[in-house]
PDB file of N, CA, C and O in Angstrom:
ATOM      1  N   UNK A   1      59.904 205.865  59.340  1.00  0.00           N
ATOM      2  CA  UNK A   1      59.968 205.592  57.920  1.00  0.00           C
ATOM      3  C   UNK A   1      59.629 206.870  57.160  1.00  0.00           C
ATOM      4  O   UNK A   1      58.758 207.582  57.661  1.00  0.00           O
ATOM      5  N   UNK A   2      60.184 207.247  56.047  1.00  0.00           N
ATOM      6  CA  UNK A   2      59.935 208.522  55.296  1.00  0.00           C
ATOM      7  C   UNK A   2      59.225 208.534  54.087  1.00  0.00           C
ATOM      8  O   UNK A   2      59.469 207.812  53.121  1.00  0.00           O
ATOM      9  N   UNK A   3      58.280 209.431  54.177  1.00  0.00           N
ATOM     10  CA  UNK A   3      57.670 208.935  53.021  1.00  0.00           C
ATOM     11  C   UNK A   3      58.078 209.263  51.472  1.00  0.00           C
ATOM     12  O   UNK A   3      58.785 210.247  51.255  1.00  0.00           O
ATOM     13  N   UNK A   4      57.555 208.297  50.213  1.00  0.00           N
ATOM     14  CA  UNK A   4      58.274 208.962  49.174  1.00  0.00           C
ATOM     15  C   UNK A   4      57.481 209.907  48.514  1.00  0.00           C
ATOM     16  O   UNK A   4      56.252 209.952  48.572  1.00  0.00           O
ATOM     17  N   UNK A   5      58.312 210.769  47.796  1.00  0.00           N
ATOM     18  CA  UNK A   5      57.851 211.389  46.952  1.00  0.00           C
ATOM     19  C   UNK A   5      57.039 210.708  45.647  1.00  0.00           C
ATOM     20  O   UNK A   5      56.835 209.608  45.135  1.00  0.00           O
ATOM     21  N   UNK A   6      56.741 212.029  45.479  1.00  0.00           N
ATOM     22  CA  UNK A   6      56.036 211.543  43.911  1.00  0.00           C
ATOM     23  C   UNK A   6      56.718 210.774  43.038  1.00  0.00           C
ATOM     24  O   UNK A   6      56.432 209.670  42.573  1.00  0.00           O
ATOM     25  N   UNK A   7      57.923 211.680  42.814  1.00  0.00           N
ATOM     26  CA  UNK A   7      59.017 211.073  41.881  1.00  0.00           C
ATOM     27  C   UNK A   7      59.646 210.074  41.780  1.00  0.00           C
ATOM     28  O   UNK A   7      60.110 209.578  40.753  1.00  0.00           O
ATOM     29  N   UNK A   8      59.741 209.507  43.425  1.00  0.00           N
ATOM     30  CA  UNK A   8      60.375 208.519  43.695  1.00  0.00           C
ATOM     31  C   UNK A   8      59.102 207.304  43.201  1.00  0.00           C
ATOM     32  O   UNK A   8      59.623 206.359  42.610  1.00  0.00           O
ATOM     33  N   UNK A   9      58.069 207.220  43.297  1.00  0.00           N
ATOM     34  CA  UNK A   9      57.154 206.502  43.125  1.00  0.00           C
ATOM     35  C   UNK A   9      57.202 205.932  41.677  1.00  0.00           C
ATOM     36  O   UNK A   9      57.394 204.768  41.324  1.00  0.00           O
ATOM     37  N   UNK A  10      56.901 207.437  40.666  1.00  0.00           N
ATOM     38  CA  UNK A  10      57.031 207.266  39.663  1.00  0.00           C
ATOM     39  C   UNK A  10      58.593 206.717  38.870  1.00  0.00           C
ATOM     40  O   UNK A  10      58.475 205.955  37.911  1.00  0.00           O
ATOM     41  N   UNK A  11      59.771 207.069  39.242  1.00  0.00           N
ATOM     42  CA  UNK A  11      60.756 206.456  39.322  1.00  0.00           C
ATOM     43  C   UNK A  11      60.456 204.444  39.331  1.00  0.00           C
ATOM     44  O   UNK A  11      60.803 203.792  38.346  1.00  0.00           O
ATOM     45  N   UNK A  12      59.950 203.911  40.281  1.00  0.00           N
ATOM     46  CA  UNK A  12      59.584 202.667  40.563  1.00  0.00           C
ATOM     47  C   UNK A  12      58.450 201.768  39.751  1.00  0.00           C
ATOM     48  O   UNK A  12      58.180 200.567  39.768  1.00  0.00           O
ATOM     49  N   UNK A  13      57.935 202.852  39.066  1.00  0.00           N
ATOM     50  CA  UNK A  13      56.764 202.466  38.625  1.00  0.00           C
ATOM     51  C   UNK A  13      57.431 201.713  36.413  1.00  0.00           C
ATOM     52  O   UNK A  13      57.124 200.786  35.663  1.00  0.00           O
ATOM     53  N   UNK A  14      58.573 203.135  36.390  1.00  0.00           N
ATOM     54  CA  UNK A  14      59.087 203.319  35.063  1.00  0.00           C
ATOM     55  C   UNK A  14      59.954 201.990  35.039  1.00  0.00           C
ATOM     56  O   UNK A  14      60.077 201.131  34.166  1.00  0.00           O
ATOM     57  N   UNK A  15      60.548 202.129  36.385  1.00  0.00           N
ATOM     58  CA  UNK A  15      61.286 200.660  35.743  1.00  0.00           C
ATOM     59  C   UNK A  15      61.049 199.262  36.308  1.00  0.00           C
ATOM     60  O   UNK A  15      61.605 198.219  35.965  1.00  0.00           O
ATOM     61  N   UNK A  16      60.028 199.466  37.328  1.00  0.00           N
ATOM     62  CA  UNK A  16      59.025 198.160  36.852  1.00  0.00           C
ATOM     63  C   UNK A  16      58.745 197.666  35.827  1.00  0.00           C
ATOM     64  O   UNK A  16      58.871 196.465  35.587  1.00  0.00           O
ATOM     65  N   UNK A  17      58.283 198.584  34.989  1.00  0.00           N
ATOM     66  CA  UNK A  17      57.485 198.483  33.355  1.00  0.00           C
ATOM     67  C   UNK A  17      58.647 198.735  32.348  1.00  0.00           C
ATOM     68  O   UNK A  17      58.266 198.840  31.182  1.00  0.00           O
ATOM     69  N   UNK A  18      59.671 198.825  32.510  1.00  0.00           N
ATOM     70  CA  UNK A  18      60.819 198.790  31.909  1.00  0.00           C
ATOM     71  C   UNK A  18      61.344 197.151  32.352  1.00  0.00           C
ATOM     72  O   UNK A  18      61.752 196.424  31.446  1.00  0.00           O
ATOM     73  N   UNK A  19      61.310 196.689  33.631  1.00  0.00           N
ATOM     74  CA  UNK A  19      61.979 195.383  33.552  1.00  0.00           C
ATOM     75  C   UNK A  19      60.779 194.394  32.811  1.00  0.00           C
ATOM     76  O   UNK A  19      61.033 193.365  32.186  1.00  0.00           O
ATOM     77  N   UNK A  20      59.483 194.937  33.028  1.00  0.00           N
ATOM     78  CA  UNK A  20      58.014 194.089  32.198  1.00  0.00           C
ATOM     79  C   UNK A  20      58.528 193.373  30.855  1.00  0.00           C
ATOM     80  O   UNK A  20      58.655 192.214  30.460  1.00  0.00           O
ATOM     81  N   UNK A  21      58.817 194.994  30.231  1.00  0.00           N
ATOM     82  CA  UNK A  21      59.390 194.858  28.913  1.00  0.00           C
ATOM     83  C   UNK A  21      60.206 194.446  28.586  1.00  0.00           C
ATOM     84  O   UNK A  21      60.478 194.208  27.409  1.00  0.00           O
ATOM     85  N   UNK A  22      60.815 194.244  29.477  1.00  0.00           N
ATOM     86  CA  UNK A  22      62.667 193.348  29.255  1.00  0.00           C
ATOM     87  C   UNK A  22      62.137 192.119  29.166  1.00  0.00           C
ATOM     88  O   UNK A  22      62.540 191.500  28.181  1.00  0.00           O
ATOM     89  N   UNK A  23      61.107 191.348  30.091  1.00  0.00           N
ATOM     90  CA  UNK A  23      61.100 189.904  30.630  1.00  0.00           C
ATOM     91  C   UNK A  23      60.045 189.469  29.277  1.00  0.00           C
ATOM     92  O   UNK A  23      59.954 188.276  28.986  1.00  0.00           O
ATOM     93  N   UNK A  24      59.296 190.473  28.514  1.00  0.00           N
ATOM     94  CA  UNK A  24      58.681 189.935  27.207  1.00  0.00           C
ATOM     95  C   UNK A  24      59.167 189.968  26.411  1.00  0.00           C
ATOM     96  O   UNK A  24      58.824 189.098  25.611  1.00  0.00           O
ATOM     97  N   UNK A  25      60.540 191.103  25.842  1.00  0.00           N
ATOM     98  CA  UNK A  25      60.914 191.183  24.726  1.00  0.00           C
ATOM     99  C   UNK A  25      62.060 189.391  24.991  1.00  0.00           C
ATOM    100  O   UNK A  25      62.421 188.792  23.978  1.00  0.00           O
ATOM    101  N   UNK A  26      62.397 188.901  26.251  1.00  0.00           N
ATOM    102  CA  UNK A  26      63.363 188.130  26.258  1.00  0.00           C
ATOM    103  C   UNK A  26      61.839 186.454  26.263  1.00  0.00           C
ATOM    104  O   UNK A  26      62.243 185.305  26.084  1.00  0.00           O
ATOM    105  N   UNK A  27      60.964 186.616  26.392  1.00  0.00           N
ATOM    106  CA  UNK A  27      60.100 185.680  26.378  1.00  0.00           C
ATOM    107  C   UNK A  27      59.706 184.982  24.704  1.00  0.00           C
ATOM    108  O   UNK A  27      59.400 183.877  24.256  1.00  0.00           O
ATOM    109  N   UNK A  28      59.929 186.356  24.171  1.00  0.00           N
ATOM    110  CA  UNK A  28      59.292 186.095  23.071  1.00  0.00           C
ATOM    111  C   UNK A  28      60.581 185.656  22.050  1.00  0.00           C
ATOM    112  O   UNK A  28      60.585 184.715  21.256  1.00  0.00           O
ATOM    113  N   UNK A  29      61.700 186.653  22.323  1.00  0.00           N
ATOM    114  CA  UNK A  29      62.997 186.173  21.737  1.00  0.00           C
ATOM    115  C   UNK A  29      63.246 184.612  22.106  1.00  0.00           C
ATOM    116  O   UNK A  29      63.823 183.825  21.356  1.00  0.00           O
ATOM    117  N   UNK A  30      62.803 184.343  23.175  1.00  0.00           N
ATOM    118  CA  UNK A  30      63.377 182.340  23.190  1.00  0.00           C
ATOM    119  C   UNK A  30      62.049 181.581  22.248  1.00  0.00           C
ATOM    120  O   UNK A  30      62.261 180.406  21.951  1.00  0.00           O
ATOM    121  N   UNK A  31      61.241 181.949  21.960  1.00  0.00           N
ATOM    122  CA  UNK A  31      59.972 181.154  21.364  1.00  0.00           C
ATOM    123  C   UNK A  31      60.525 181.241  20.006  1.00  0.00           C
ATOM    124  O   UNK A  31      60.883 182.312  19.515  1.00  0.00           O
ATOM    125  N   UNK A  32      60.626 179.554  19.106  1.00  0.00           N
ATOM    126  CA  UNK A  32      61.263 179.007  18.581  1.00  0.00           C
ATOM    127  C   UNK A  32      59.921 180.106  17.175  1.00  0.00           C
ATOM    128  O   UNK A  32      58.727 180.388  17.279  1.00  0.00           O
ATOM    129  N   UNK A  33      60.810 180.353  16.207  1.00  0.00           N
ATOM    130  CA  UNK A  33      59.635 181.038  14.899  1.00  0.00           C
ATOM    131  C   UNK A  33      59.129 179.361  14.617  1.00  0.00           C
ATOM    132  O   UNK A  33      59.612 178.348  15.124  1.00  0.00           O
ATOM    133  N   UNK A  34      57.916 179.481  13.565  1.00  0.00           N
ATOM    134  CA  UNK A  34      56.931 178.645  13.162  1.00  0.00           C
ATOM    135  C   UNK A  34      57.159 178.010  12.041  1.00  0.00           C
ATOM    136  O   UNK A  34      56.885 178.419  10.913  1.00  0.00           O
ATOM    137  N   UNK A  35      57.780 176.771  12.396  1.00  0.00           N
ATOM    138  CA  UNK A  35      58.745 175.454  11.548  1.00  0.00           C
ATOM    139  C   UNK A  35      59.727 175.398  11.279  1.00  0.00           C
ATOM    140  O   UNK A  35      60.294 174.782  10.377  1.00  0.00           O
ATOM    141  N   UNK A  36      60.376 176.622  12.714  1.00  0.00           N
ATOM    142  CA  UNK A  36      61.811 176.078  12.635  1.00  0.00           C
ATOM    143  C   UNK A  36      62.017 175.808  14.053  1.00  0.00           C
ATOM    144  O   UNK A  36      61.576 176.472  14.991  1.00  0.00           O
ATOM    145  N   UNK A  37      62.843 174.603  14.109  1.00  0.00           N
ATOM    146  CA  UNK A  37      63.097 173.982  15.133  1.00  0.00           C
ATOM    147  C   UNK A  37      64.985 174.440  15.828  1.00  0.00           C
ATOM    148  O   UNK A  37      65.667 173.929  16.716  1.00  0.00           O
ATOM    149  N   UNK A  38      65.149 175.217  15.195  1.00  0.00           N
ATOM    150  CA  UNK A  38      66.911 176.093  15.749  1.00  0.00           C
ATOM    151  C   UNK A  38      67.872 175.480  15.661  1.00  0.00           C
ATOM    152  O   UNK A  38      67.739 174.347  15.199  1.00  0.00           O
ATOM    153  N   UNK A  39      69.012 175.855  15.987  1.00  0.00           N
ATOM    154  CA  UNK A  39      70.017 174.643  15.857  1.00  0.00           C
ATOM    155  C   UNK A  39      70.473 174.751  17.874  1.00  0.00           C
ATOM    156  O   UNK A  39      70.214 175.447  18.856  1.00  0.00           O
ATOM    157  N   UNK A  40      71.047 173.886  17.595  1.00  0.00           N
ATOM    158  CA  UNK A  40      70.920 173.075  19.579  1.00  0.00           C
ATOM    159  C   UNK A  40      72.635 173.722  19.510  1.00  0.00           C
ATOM    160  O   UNK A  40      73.455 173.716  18.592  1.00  0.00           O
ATOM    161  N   UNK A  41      72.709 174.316  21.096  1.00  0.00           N
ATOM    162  CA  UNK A  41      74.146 174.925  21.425  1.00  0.00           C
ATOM    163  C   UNK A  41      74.836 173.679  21.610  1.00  0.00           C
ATOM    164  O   UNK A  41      74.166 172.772  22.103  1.00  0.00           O
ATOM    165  N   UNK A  42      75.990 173.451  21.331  1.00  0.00           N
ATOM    166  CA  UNK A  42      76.880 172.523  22.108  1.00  0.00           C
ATOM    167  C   UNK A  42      77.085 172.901  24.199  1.00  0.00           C
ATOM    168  O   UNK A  42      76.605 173.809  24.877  1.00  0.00           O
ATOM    169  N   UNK A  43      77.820 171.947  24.517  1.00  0.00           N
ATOM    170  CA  UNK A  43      78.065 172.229  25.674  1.00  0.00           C
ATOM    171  C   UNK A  43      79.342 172.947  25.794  1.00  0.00           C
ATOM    172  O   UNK A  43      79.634 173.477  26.866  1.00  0.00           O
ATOM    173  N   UNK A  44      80.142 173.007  24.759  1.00  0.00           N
ATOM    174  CA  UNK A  44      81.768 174.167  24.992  1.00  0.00           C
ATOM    175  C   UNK A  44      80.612 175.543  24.476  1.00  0.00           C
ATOM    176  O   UNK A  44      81.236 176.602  24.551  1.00  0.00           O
ATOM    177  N   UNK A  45      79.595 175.702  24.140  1.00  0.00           N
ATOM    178  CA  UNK A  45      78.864 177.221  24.178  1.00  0.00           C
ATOM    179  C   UNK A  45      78.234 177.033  25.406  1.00  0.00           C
ATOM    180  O   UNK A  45      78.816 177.898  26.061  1.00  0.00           O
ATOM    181  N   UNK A  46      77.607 176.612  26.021  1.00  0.00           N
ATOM    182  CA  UNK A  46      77.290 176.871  26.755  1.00  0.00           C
ATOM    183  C   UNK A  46      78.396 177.556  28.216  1.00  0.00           C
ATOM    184  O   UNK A  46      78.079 178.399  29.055  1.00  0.00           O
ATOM    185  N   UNK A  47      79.831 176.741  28.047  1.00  0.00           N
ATOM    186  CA  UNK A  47      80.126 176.909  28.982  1.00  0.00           C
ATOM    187  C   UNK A  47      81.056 178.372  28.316  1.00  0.00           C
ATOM    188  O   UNK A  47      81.530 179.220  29.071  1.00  0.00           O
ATOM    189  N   UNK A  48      81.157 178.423  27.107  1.00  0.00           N
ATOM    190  CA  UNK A  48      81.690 180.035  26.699  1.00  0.00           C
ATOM    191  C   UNK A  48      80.732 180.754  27.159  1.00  0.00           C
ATOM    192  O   UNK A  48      81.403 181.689  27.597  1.00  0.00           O
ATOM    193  N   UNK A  49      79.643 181.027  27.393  1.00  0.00           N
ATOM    194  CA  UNK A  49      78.267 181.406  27.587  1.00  0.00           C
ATOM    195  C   UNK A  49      78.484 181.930  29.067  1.00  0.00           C
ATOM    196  O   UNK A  49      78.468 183.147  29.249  1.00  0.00           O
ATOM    197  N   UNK A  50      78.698 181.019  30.194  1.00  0.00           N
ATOM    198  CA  UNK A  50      78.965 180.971  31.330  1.00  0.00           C
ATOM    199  C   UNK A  50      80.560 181.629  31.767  1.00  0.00           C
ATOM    200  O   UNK A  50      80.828 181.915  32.934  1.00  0.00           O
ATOM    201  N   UNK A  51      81.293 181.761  30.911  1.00  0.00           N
ATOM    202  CA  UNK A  51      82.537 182.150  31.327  1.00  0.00           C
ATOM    203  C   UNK A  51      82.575 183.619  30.806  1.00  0.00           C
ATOM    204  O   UNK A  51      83.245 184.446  31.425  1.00  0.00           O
ATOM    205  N   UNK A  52      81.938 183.942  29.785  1.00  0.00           N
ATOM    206  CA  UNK A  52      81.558 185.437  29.486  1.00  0.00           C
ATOM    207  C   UNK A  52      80.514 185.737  29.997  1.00  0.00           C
ATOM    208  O   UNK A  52      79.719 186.294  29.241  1.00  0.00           O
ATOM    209  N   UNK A  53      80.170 185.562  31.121  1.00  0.00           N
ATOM    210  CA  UNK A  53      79.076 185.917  31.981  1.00  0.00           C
ATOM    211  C   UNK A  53      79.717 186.456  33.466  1.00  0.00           C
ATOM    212  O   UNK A  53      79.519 187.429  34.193  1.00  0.00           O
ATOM    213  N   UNK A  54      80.546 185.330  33.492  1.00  0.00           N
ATOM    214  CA  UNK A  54      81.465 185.253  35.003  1.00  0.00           C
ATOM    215  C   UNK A  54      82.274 186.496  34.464  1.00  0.00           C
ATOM    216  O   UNK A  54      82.180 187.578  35.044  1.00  0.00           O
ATOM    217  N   UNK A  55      83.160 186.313  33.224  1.00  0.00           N
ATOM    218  CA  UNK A  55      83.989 187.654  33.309  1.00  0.00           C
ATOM    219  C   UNK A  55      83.310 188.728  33.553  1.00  0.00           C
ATOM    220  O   UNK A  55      83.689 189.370  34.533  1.00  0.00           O
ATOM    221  N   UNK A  56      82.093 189.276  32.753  1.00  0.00           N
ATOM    222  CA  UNK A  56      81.947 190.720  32.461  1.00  0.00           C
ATOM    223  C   UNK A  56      81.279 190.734  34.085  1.00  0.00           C
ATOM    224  O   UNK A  56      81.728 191.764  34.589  1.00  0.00           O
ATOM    225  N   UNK A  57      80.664 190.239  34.798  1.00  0.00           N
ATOM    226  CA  UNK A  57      80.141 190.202  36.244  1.00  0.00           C
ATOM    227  C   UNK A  57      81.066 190.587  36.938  1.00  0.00           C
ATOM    228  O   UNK A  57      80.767 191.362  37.845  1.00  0.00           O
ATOM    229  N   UNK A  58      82.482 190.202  36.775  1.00  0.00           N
ATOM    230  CA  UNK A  58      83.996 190.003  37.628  1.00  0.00           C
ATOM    231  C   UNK A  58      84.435 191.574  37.698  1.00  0.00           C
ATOM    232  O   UNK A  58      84.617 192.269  38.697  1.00  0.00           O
ATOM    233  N   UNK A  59      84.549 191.911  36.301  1.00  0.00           N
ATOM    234  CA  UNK A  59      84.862 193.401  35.884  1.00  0.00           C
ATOM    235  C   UNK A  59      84.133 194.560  35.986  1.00  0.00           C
ATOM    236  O   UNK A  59      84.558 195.715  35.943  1.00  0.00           O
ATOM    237  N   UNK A  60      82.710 194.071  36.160  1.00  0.00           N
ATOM    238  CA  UNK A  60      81.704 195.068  36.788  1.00  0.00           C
ATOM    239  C   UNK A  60      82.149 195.368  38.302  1.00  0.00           C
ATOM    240  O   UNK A  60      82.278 196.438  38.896  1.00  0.00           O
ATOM    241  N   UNK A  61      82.323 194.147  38.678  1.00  0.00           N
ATOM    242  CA  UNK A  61      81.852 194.359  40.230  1.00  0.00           C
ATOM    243  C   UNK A  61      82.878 194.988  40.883  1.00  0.00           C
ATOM    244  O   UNK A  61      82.801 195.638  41.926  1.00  0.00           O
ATOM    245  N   UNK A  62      84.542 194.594  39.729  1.00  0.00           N
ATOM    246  CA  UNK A  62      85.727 195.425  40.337  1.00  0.00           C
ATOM    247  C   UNK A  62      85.804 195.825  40.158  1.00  0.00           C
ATOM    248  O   UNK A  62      86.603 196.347  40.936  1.00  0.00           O
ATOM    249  N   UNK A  63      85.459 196.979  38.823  1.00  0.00           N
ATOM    250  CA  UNK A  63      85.551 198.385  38.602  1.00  0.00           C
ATOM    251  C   UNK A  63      84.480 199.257  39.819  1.00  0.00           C
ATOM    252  O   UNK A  63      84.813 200.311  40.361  1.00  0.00           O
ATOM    253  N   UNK A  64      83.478 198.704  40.006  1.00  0.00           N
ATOM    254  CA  UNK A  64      82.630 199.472  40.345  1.00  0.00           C
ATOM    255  C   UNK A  64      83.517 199.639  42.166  1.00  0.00           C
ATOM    256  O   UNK A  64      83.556 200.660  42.853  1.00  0.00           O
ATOM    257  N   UNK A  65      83.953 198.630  42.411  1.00  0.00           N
ATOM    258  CA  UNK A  65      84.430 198.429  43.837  1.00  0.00           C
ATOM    259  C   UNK A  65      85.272 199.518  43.981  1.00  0.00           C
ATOM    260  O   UNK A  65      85.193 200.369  44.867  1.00  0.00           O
ATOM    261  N   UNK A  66      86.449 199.443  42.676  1.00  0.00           N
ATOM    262  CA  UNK A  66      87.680 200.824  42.612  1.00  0.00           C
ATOM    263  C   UNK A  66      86.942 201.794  42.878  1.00  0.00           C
ATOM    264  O   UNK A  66      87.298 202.447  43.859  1.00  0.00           O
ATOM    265  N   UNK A  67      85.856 202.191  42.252  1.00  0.00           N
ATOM    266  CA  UNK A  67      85.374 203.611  42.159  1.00  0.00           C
ATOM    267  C   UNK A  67      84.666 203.843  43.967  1.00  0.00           C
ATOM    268  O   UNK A  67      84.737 204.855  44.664  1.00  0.00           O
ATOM    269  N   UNK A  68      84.051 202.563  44.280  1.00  0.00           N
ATOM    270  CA  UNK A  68      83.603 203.559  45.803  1.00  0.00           C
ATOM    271  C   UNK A  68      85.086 203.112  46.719  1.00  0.00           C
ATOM    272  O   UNK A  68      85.077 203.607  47.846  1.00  0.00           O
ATOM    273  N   UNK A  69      85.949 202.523  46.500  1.00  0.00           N
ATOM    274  CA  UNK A  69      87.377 202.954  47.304  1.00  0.00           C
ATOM    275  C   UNK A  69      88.081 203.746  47.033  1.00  0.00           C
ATOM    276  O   UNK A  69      88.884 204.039  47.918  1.00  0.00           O
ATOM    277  N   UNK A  70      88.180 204.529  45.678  1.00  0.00           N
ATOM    278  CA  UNK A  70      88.934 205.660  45.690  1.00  0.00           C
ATOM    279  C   UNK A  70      87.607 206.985  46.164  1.00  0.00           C
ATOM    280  O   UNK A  70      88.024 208.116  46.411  1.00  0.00           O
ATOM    281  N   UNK A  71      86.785 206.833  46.209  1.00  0.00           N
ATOM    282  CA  UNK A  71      85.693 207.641  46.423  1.00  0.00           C
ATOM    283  C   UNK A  71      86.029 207.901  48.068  1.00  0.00           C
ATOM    284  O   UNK A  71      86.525 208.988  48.362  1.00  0.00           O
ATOM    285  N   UNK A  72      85.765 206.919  49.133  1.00  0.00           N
ATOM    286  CA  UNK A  72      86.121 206.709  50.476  1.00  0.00           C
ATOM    287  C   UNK A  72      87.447 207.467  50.551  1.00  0.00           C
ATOM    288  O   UNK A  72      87.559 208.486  51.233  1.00  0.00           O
ATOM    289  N   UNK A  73      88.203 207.074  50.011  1.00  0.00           N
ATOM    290  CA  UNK A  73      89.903 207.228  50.421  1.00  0.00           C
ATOM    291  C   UNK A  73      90.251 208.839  49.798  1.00  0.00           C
ATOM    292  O   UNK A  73      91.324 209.350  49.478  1.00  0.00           O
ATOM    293  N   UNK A  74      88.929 209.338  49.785  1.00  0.00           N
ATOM    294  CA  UNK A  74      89.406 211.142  48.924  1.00  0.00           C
ATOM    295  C   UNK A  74      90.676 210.729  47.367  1.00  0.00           C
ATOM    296  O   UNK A  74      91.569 211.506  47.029  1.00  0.00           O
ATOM    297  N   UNK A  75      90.488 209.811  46.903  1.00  0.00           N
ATOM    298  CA  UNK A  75      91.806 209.872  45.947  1.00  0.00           C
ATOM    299  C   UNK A  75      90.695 210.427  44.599  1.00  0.00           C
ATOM    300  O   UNK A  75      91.256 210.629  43.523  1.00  0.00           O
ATOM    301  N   UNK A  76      89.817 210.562  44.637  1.00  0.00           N
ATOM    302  CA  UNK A  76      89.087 211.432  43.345  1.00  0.00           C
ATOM    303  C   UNK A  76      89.331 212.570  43.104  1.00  0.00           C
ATOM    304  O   UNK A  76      88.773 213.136  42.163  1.00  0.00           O
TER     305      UNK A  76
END
């Protein structure tokens, strides 16, 4: 096993505390403000919700796929 560097440590440490901050700024964004009760999604949002989720996931994962097969195949 190799050990890590400093950098690499600190690297792990930044976006630990970078995902921290993600999971409070998104904790606090769902907590309803004080006497208002929101308005309720339908279920055709929710499932727009879910289908623009599936796309941009779809298009990530195949762009990113093109790039390490033309990467492999020398076509860069």
């Amino acid at each position: 096993m190799k050990r890590r560097r400093s950098g690499t440590w600190l690297t792990i440490i930044v976006l630990g505390g970078l995902l921290l901050l993600a999971l409070a700024i998104l904790y606090v964004g769902m907590m309803p403000l004080e006497g208002e009760q929101g308005t309720p999604m339908s279920v055709s949002g929710y499932v727009a919700m879910v289908l623009g989720i599936l796309a941009t996931l779809g298009l990530g994962i195949g762009l990113m796929s093109l790039v390490f097969y033309s990467n492999r195949h020398g076509r860069d």
